[in-house]
C-alpha positions in Angstrom: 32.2 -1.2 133.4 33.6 1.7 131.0 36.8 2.1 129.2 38.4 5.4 128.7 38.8 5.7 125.3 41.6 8.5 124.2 40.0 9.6 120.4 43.0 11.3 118.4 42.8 12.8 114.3 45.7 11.8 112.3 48.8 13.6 111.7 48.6 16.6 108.7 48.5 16.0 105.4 49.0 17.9 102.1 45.2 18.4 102.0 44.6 19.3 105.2 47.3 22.5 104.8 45.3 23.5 101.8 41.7 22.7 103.6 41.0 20.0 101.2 38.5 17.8 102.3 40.0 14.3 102.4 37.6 11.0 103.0 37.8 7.8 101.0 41.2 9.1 99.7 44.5 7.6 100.6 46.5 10.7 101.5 50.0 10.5 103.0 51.5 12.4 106.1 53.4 15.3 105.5 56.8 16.2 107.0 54.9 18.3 109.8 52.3 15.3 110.1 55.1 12.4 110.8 56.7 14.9 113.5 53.0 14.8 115.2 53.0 11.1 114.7 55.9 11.1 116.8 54.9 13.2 119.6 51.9 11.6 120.2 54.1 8.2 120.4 56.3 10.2 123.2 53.0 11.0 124.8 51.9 7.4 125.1 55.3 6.3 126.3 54.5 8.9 129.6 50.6 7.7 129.3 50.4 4.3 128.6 47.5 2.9 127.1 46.5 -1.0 127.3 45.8 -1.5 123.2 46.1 1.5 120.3 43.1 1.3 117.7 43.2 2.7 114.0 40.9 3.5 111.3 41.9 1.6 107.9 42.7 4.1 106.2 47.0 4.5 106.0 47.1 8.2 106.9 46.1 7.0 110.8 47.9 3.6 110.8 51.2 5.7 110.0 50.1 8.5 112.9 50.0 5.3 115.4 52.9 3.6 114.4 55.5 5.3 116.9 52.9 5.1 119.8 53.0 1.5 119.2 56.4 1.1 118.8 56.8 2.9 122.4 54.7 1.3 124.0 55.7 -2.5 122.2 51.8 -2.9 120.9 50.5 -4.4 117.7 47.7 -1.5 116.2 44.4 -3.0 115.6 42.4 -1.9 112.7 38.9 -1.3 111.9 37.2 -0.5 108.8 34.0 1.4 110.3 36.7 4.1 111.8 37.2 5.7 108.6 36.7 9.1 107.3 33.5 9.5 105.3 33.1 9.4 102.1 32.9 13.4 100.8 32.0 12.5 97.9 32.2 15.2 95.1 33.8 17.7 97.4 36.9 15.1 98.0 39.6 16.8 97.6 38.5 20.1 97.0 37.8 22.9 99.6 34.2 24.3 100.6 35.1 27.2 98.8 35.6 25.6 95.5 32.5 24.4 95.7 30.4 26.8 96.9 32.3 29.0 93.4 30.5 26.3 91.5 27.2 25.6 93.6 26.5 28.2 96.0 23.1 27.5 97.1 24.4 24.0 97.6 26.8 24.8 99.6 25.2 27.4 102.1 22.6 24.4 102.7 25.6 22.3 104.0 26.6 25.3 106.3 23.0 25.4 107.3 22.1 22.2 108.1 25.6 19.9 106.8 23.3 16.7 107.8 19.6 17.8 106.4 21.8 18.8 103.0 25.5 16.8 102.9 27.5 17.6 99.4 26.7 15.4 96.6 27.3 11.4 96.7 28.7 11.8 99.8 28.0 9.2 102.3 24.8 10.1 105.0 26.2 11.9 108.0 24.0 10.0 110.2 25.2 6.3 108.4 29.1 7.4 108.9 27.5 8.6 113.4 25.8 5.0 113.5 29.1 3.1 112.4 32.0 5.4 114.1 29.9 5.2 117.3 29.2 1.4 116.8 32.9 0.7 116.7 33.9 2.5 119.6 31.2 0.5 121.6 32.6 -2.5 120.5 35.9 -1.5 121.6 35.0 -0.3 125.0 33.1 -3.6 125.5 36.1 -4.9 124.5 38.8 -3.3 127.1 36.0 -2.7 130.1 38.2 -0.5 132.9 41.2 0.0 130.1 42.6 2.9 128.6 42.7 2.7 124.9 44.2 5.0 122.0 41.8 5.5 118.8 43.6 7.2 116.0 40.7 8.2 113.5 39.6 11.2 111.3 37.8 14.8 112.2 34.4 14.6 110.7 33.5 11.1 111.6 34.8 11.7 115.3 32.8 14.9 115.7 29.6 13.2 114.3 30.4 10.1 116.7 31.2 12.4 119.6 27.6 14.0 118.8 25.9 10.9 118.4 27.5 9.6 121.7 27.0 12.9 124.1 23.2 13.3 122.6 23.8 16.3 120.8 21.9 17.0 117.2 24.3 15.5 114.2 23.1 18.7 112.3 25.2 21.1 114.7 28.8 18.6 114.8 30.5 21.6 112.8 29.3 24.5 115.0 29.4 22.1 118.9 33.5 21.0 117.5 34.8 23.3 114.8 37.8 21.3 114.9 39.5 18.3 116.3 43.3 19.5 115.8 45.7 17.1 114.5 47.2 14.1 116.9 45.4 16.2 119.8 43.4 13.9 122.1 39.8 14.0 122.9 39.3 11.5 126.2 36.1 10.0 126.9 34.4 7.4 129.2 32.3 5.1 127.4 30.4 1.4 128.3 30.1 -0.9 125.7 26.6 -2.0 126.5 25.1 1.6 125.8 24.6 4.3 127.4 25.4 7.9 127.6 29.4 9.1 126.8 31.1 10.9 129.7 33.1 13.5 127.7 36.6 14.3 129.9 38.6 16.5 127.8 38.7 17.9 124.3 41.1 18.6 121.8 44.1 17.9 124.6 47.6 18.6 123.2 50.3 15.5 123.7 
């Protein structure tokens, strides 16, 4: 048995506009980003879903709140859904730091899991955990529909890791997840390959 699990980024925030990278830190929704919160609760209200999931992190608890107030669900949390750690590129953009370390940086555009940016947490660690988790909860709602609310970079590494597609190529395979757009695939708990169904689907 699968469940079909319905993988959506969090709503915008300030760093996101400004193409900050934003991992460990505890950003807040903008304006624009609570308006996406809301439509993707409207979109679950025409689509239910049988349980919402959320990364830890408070920028995509506050995305799922209105799909769980539609739909009259408690959100369930889980830790190994956040974004990865950037470390000392958080909160600046690539192109800050490419000003300050250009070689460094043309090896993350070369190869961003061979050479990730300094102190920043192993792209294939953050693939193992984000793709752990959503095993677990596919075992856990076997023939359900279920709404994960999670973060770009560790979805497209998980999304990689899960459709058997190198790590090293997540930026080139999915440029971008857009923001509260859903990404819908069918996944077994018990291993096995991901069915992806649709990609970056507006709500």
């Amino acid at each position: 048995m699968t469940a079909t699990l319905l993988l959506a980024r969090h709503g915008r925030t300030v760093w996101h506009a400004e193409n900050r990278y934003a991992g460990v830190s505890d950003i807040a929704l903008t304006d624009e980003g609570r308006r996406q919160a809301e439509a993707l609760g409207a979109w679950a209200g025409r689509y239910p879903v049988a349980a919402i999931w959320t990364s830890t992190v408070s920028r995509a608890i506050e995305t799922a709140e209105p799909a769980c107030r539609a739909l009259g669900l408690l959100p369930r949390r889980e830790h190994e859904l956040r974004e990865c750690d950037f470390g000392v590129v958080e909160g600046r953009t690539l192109a800050e730091f490419a000003a300050e370390d250009p070689k460094a940086a043309e090896d993350f555009r070369t190869d961003p899991v061979a050479h990730p940016f300094p102190d920043a947490e192993d792209p294939r660690a953050a693939a193992a955990r984000g793709s752990g988790a959503l095993r677990r909860i596919a075992g856990a709602h076997e023939g359900e529909r279920v709404l994960v609310v999670a973060h770009n970079t560790l979805l497209r590494l998980v999304l990689c890791e899960l459709l058997g597609i190198p790590l090293r190529d997540y930026r080139r395979v999915f440029p971008q997840l857009r923001n509260v757009a859903v990404t819908e695939i069918r996944l077994a708990g018990d291993g096995g390959p991901a069915a992806l169904l649709g990609l970056n689907l507006p709500c």
